[in-house]
C-alpha positions in Angstrom: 85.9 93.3 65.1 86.0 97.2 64.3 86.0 99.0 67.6 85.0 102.8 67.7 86.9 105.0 70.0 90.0 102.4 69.0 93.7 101.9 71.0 95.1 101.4 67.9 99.5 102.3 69.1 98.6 102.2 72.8 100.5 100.7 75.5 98.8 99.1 78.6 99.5 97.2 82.3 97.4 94.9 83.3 97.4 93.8 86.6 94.4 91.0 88.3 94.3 88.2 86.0 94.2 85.3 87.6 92.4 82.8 84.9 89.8 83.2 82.5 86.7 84.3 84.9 88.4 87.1 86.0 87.6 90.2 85.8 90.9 91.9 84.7 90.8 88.7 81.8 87.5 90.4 80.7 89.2 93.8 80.9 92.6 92.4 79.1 90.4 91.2 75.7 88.7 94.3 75.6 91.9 96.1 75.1 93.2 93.9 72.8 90.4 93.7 71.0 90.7 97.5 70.7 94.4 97.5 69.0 96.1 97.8 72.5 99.6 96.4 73.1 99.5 94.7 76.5 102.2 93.9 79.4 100.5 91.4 81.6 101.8 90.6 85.0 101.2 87.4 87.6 101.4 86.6 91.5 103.8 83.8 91.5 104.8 80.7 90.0 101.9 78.8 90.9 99.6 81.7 89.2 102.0 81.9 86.1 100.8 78.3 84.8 97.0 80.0 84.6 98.4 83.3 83.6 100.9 83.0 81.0 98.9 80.9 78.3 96.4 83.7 78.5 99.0 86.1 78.2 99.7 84.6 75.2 96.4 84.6 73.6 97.0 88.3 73.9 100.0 88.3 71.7 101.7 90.1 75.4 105.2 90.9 74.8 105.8 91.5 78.8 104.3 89.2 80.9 106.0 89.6 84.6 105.7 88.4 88.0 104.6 91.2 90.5 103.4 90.1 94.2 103.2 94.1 95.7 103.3 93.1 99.0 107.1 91.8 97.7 109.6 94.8 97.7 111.1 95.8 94.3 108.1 93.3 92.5 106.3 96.9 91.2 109.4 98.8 90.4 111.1 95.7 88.6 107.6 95.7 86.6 107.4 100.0 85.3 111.5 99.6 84.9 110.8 96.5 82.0 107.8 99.0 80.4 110.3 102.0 80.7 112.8 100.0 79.0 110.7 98.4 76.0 108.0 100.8 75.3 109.5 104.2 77.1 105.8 105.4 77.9 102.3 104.0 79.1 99.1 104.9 77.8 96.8 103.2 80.6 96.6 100.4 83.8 94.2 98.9 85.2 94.8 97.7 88.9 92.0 95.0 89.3 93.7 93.2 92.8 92.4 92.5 96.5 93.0 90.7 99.5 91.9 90.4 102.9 93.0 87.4 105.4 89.8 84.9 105.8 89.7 85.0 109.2 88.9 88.8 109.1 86.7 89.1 105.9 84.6 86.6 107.2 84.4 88.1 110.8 82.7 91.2 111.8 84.3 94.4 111.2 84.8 95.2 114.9 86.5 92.6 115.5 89.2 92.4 112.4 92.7 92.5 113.1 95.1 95.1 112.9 97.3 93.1 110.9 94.7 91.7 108.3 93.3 95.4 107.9 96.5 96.5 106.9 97.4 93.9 104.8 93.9 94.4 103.1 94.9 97.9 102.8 98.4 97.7 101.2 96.8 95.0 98.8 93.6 96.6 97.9 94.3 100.2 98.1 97.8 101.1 98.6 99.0 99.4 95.6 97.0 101.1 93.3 98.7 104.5 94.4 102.1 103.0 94.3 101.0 102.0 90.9 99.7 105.8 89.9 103.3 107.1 91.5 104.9 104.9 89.2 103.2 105.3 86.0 102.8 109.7 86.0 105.7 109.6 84.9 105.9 107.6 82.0 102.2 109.0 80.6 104.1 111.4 78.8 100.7 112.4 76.7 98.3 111.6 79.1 96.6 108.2 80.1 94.5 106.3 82.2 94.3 104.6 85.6 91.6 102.4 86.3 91.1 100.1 89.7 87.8 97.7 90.6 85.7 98.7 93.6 82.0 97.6 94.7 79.0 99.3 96.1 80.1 97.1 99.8 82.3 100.4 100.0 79.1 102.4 100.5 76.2 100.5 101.3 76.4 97.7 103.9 76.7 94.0 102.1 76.4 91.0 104.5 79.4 89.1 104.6 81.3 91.9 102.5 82.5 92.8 105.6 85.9 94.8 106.3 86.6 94.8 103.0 83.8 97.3 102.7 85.9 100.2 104.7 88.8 99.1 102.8 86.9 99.8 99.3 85.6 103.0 100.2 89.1 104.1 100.7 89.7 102.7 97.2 87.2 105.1 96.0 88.5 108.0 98.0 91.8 107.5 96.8 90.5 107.5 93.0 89.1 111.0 93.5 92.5 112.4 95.4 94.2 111.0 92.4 92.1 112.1 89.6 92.3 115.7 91.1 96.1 115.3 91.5 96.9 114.1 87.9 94.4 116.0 86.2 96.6 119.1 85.2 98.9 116.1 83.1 96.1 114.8 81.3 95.9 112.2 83.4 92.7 110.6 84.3 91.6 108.1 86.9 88.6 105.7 87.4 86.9 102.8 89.8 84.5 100.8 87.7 82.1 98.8 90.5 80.3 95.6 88.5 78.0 94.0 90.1 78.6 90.2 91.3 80.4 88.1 89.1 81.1 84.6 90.4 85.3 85.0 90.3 87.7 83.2 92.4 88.2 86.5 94.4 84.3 86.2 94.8 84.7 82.4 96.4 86.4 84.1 99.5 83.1 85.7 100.4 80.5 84.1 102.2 77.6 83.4 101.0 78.1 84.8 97.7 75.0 82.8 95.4 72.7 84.2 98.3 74.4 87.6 97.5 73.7 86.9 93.5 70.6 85.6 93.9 69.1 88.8 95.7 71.2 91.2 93.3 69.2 89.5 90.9 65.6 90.0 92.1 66.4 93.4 92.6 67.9 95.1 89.3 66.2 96.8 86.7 67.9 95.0 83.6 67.5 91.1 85.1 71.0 89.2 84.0 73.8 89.1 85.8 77.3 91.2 84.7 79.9 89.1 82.6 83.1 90.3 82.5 83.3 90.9 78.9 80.6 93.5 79.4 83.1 94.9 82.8 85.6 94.9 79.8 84.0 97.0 76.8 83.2 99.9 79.9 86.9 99.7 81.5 88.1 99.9 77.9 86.3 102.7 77.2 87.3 104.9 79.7 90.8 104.2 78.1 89.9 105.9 74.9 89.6 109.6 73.7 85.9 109.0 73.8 86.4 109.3 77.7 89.2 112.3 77.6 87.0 114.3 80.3 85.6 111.8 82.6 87.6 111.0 85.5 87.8 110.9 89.0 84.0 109.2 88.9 82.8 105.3 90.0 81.4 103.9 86.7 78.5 101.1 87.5 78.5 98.1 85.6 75.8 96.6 87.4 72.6 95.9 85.7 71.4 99.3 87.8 71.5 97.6 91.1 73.6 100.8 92.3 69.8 103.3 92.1 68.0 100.8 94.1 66.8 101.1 97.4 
């Protein structure tokens, strides 16, 4: 399929997918679809059975194991792109965690512990992941990471992972400002509710779709193919001065009241 705005040469990471409903799968296609070269990476063993057959449908030539809460796992990962391709063009950081005992308890009440974990996970990884791509976007790039309007409206049973979101966000701007000078540019895409295995940990969640739903101004849910066009975009010259920003991929939810 001819894509405008192509990635014809480029070289991208991409870090979330976890099977074929996710998110970062959506994302992954898009790219390739695009002309993009793709190193693809995978929690553990268990996850590699799901992962690597989809890596392969991608034509990946790194796929990689990277658990960041594992030291070394990230730096192993930006040492193999260094080595094989010597640059990178874009990543997109599409990952989060929280223990359930805290995301499904009130915010109050979370643990030290689990918010810190949700925070190393969720948000801390994705500037370890910026630190360790600037330098090999030689000619500029792209960093994108998921987020969801939790981080600023209040979403029952979204719970701590709201706070920890909004930091997501935060971090995107700091970023975006940091890396601009380099031609660097940095993004959070927030799509609405898409029924993921990530989503599964929240409580409640077809209550959650089914008001989303009722309330939108373009009634049908978000796919992740349509998450994937937009993320791709962004990675394009066609986005070479947006940055720092949350893109909405949410049927218009975000403008409600």
């Amino acid at each position: 399929m001819f894509q405008p705005y192509p990635l014809t040469g480029r070289k991208g990471l991409v870090v979330g997918i976890a099977n074929e409903s996710s998110v970062a799968w959506g994302c992954a296609q898009a790219y390739k679809e695009r002309g993009a070269e793709l190193a693809v990476t995978y929690l553990n063993e268990k996850a590699e059975r799901f992962v690597r057959p989809l890596a392969e449908r991608l034509d990946a030539p790194l796929v990689l194991p990277m658990d960041v809460g594992r030291a070394g796992d990230m730096e192993a990962v930006f040492e193999r792109i260094q080595e094989t391709w010597g640059r990178l063009d874009f990543l997109l950081h599409a990952i989060a965690f929280a223990p359930k005992e805290d995301l499904h308890g009130r915010v109050i009440d979370c643990s030290l512990q689990g918010f810190q974990l949700a925070m190393d996970v969720s948000c801390h990884s994705f500037i370890r992941m910026a630190r360790l791509a600037e330098p090999l976007m030689t000619n500029g790039g792209s960093m994108t990471t998921m987020t969801y309007i939790g981080s600023q409206r209040v979403v029952p049973n979204y719970n701590m992972m709201g706070p920890v979101k909004a930091a997501l966000e935060s971090a995107v701007r700091y970023l975006a400002a940091e890396l601009g000078s380099k031609g660097i540019r940095v993004h959070a895409v927030s799509p609405g509710p898409i029924q993921t295995r990530a989503a599964s940990g929240i409580a409640e969640f077809d209550h959650l779709m089914k008001d989303v739903m009722q309330r939108t101004p373009v009634t049908k849910p978000v796919t992740i193919e349509e998450v994937g066009h937009t993320t791709a975009a962004l990675a394009t010259d066609a986005a070479a001065t947006i940055t720092g920003g949350i893109i909405y991929v949410d049927s218009g939810f975000n403008m409600m009241a």
